[in-house]
N, C-alpha and C positions, 0 to 999 in steps of 0.2 A: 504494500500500500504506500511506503515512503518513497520505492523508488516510482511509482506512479505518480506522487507526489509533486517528485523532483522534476520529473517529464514536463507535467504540467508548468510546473512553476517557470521550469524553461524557456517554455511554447509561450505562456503566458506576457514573460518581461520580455524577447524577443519582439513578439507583437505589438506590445506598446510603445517601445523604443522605435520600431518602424512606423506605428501613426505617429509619434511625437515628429521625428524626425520629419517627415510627408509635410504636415503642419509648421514647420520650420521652427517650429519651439524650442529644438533644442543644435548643442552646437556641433560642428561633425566629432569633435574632441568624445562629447559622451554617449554619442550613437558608437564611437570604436570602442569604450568599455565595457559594449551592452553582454560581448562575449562573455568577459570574466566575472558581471552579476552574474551569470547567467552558471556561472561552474560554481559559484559561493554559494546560489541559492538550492543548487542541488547537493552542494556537501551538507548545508543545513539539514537536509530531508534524511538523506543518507544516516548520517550521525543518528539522528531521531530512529532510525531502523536498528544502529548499531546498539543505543540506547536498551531500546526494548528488547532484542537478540539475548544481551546480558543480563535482562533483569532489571537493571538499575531505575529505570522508569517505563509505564505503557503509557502507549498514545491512545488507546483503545480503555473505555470504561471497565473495572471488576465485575466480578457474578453479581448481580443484583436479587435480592430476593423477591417470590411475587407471596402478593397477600392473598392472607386464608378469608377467602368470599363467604364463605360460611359467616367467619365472625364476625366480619364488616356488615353483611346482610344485618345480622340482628344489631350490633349497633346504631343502622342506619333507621331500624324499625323502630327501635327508641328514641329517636328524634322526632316522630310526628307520631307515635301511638299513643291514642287520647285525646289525640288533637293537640297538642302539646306546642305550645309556641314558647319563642325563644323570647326572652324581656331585657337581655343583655347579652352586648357585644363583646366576645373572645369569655362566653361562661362554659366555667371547666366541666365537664362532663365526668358522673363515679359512678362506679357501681360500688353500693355498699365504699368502705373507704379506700377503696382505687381506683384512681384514675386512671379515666379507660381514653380519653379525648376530650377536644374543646369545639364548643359549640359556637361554629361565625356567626349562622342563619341571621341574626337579628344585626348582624352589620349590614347589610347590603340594606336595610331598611323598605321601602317600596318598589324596590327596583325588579321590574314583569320582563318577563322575554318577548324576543324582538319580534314571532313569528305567534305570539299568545297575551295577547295586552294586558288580559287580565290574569295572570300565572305568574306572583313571584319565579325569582329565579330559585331561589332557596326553599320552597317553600313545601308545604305539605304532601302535594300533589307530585309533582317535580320528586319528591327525596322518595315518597313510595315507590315510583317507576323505576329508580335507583336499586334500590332495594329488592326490588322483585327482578331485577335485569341482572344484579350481581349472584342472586340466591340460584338464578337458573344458569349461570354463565357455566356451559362445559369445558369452555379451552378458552384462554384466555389469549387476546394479540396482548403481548410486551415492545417495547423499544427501549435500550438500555444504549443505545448508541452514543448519548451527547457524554459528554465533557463530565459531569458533574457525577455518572457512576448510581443516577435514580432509575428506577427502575417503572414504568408508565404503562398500564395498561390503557390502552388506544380504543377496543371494540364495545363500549355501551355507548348506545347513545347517549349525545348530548356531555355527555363529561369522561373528563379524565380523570385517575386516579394512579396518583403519584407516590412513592416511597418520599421520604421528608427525612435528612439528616437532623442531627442535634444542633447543628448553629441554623439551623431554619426554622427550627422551631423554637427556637429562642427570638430569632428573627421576628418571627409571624405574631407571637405574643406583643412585642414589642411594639412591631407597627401599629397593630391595631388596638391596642390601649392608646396610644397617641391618637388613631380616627376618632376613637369614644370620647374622648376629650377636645377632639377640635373639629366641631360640625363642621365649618367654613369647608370644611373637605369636602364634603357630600357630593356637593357638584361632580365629583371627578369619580364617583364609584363607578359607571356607565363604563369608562376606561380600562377600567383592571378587569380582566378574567376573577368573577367569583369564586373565593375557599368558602364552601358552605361549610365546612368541616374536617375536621382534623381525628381519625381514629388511632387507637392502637390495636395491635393483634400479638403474634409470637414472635410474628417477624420484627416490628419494630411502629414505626408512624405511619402514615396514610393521609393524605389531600385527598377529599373528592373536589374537583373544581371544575367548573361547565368551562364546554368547549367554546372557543369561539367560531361561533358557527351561527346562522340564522335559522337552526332548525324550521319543522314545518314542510320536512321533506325537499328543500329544497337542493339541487346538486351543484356541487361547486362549479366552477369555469377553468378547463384547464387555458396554460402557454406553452407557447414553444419560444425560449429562452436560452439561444444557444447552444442548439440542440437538446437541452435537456425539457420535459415536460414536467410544468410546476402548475399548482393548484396553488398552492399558499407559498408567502415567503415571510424569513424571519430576520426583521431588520434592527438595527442596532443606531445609524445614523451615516450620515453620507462621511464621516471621518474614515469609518472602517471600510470604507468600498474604493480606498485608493489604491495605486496599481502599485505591484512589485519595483516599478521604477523608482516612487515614491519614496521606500528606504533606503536605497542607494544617493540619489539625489539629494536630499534631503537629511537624510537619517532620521525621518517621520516615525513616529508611530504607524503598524501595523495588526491587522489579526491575524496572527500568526494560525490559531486553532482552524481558520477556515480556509487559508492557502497553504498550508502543509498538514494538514490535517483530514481534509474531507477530500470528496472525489467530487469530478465534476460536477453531476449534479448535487450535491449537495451545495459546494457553490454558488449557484446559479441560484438557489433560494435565499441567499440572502445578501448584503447591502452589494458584491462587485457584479449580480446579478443582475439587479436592477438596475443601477447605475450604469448597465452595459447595453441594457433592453431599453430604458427610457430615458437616455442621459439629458435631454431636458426637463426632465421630469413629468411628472402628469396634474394632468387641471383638474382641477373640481367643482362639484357646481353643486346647486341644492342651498333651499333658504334657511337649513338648520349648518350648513360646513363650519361656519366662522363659533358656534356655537357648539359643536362637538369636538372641535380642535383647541378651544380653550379649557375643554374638559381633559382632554389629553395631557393639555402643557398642565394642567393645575395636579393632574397628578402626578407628574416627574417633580413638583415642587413636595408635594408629599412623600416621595420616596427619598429625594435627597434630604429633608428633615429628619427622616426614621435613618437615616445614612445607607440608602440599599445604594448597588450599582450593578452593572452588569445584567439588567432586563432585555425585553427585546417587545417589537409593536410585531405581533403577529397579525398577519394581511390574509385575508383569503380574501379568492375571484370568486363575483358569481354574473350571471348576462342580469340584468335590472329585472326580466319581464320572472326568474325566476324570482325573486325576492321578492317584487308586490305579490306574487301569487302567493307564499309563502302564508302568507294572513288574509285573511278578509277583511284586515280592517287596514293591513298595510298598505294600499294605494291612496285612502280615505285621511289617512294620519299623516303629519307631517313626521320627519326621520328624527327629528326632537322632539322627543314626546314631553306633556307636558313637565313641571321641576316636580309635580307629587305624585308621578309614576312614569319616571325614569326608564328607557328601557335599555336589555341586552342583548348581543353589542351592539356599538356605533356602527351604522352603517352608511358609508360615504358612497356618492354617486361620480362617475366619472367621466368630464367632459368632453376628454379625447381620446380614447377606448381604443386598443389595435380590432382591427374589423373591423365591419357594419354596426356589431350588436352591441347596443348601450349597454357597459359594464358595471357593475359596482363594485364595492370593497367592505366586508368585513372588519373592524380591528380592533384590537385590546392588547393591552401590555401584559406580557408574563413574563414568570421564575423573577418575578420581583421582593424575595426574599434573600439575598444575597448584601451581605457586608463585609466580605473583604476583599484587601484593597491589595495587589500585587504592583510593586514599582519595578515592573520588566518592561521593556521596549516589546511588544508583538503580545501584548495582554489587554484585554477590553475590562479588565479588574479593577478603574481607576477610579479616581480619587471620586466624590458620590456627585458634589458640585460641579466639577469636571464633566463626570458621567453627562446628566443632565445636559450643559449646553452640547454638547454633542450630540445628544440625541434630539434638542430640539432644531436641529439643524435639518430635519427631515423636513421642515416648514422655511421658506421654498425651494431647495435643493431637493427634496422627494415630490410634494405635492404643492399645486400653488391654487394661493387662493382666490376667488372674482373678490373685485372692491362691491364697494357698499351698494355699486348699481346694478351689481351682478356682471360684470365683465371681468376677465380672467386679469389677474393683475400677480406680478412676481414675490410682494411683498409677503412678508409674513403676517404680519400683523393681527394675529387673531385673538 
């Protein structure tokens, strides 16, 4: 996988070096050391192989454990058996005097899904279909691929269900005593992927948190992205989507984990993907935009007070005509729904769509439990204030917004 890596990474800064070069931006001087990047960046990759050969470090995630559905099912039954509502947010969950998990449900406050106006996302109804999806689950999809070594069952609908280390769950207490303390936040729930819940089992901790997704049966929209075919991409900020040239020229920060670490398509889903696909970036339009993107930024201001870094705006595609059908009442409602029932997720519409067919977009921020901070050049671990303007740099470098008359305008401004 490294030396494929190294191929890539190659292939990659050759590439760039010759549009730079095309474009006259650069001088003949650094188009002639495009060679010797190009032999560093594969000793890097290389090394990274040699690395893991001996032991000494993997670039690939450990065994992850998967949870016993059994005892999550009944956990999850005791959260709405009786009708049982939640009266406080991040309340710890016992049996008898052990702590079994913490109860979010009553953070997310009013907030209904995107494709059910009136269905909290957390709520009674919602956590029973959980519950009876996990109790019948015969085989379970995992993904244990990313960085962080969690372990994610992918196949019920509508949510995920994550393994949670000990500094995440220390993390996630933390945040969210800070939400229950500072309503001004509220705005910005709409943004974050809900943790309805946090169980324990034998294995260890457990997130169930909704997918972002417009459920309501609706089917995503694939791309063709560089050869590779993506549904969703997982963006971090237009900092991390610079090219291989960039560290050489510069000695810039890079993300290392996604140009020596993943394969092409994985890639291509996230910021040098985009940034490759719509290097002007894409317009938006819709008279709730300027208003769901201020919910976006007000949450990166909440995360850098709790000190998280290292999140990401997961995007899905869908064509528009699926998403109003999605509801009955989604054609009828504006995409900001009103402040006393909020919905999930944000759905953004898209003014200049590859094709014919009006697109939209999906989005919400996840794995925004994360606080620490690595001072390595080719790490997205940084500082949390830092984090942040870098991620709000997706506004208008990713997506740009119409001014106030509805015309497409570069600024950010939202």
């Amino acid at each position: 996988a490294a030396r494929d890596a190294a191929r890539d990474a190659a292939r990659d800064a050759a590439r760039d070096a010759a549009r730079e070069a095309a474009r006259g931006r650069r001088s003949g001087w650094s188009c002639a050391v495009m060679p010797l990047q190009a032999l560093l960046l594969s000793a890097v990759a290389l090394r990274a192989a040699a690395i893991d050969a001996d032991g000494e470090r993997s670039w690939s995630s450990p065994a992850a454990p998967h949870p016993d559905m059994a005892v999550l099912a009944e956990r999850i039954q005791g959260l709405y058996s009786g009708d049982k509502q939640a009266e406080l947010c991040a309340e710890t969950m016992k049996v008898g005097s052990k702590e079994v998990g913490l109860d979010l449900r009553a953070c997310w406050g009013g907030m209904v899904e995107y494709a059910a106006p009136g269905r909290p996302v957390c709520g009674a109804e919602a956590m029973r279909e959980l519950a009876e999806a996990a109790a019948a689950a015969a085989a379970l999809e995992t993904d244990s691929t990313g960085r962080s070594g969690s372990s994610i069952v992918t196949n019920i609908e509508g949510w995920i269900i994550k393994s949670v280390k000990d500094d995440e769950w220390r993390n996630l207490k933390s945040m969210f005593s800070r939400l229950r303390d500072r309503p001004k936040f509220l705005p910005a729930l709409p943004a974050l992927a809900p943790i309805c819940a946090v169980l324990r089992d034998a294995q260890g901790l457990w997130m169930l948190m909704r997918k972002v997704k417009v459920g309501g049966g609706a089917k995503s929209r694939t791309l063709q992205i560089s050869g590779a075919v993506i549904a969703e991409m997982d963006l971090k900020g237009p900092h991390w989507a610079k090219s291989l040239w960039h560290l050489f020229t510069t000695w810039g920060n890079l993300d290392f984990k996604t140009w020596f670490g993943a394969d092409h398509g994985a890639k291509m889903k996230k910021d040098p993907g985009f940034a490759r696909h719509w290097p002007g970036g894409l317009e938006l339009a819709g008279p709730s935009i300027r208003a769901d993107v201020s919910r976006i930024l007000l949450a990166t201001r909440l995360l850098a007070m709790a000190g998280m870094t290292d999140y990401s705006l997961l995007v899905t595609f869908y064509d528009t005509a699926a998403v109003e059908a999605s509801s009955t009442q989604a054609a009828a409602k504006p995409l900001a729904a009103p402040a006393t029932e909020p919905r999930f997720p944000l759905v953004l519409n898209v003014a200049s769509p590859d094709g014919d067919r009006p697109m939209s977009m999906t989005v919400g921020i996840i794995d925004y439990l994360e606080k620490e901070v690595k001072d390595l050049r080719g790490s997205t671990m940084v500082e949390p204030t830092m984090y942040r303007r870098y991620f709000a740099e997706m506004w208008p470098t990713y997506f740009r917004l119409p001014n106030r008359d509805g015309v497409a305008s570069s600024a950010a401004g939202a």
